[in-house]
C-alpha positions as CSV (number, residue, x, y, z in Angstrom):
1,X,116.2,85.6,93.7
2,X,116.8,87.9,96.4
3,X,117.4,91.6,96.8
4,X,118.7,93.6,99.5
5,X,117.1,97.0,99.6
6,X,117.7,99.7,102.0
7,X,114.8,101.6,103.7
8,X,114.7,104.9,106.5
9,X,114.0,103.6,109.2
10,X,110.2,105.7,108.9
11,X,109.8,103.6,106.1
12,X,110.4,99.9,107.2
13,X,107.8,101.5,110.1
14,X,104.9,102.6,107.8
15,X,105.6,98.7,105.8
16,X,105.5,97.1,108.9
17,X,102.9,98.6,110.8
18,X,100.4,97.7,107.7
19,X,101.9,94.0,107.6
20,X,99.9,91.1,108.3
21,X,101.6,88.6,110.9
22,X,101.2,85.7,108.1
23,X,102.6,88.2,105.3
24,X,106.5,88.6,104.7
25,X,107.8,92.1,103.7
26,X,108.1,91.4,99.8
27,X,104.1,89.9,99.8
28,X,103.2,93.6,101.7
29,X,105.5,95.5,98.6
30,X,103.8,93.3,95.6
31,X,100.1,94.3,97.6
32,X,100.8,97.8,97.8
33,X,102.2,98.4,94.3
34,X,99.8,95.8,92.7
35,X,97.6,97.6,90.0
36,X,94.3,97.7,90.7
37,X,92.4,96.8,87.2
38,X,89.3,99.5,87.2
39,X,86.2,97.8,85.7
40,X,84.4,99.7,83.1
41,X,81.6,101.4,83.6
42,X,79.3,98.9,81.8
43,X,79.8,96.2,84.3
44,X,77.5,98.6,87.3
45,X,74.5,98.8,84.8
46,X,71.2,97.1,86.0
47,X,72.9,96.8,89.8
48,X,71.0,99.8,91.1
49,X,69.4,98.0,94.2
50,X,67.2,100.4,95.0
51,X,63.2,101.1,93.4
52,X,62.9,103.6,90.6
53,X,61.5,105.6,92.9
54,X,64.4,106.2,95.3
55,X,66.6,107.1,92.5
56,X,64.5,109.5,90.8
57,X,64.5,111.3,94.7
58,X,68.6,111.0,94.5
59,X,68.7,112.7,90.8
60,X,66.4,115.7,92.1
61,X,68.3,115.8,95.3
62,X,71.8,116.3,92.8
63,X,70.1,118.6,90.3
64,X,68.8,121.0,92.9
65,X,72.5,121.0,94.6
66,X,73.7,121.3,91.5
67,X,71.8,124.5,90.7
68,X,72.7,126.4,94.0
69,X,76.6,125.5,93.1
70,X,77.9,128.2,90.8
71,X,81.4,128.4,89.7
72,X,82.1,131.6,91.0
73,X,81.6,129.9,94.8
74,X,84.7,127.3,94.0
75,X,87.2,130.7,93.0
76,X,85.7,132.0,96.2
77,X,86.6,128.4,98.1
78,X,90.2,128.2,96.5
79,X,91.2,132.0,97.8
């Protein structure tokens, strides 16, 4: 079944301009609204590519940054 839908012509630009040349205009709707299923968190366990080493430099690398962050700073940011 077919619809007819009425679009600005700013619209029908932005859906065109991301189109494929071998996708039609419903495929580029269905694509854009499509949900995208998050995987849980479990799934990334045991993919760390890296050596124990690297990530124990990434986790002392966040903690420090952490430390010099105070909440104060963000209010101070957002006026």
């Amino acid at each position: 079944m077919t619809k007819v839908i009425s679009l600005s012509d700013n619209a029908y630009g932005r859906i065109k301009s991301i189109k494929a040349e071998s996708e039609s205009f419903s495929d580029v709707v269905i694509r854009l609204t499509e949900k995208k299923i998050k995987k849980p968190i479990t799934d990334f366990f045991g993919k760390w590519p890296g050596g124990t080493e690297e990530l124990n430099r990434i986790e002392r690398i966040l903690k420090e940054d952490r430390k010099k962050f105070k909440t104060r700073d963000i209010h101070e940011l957002l006026s």
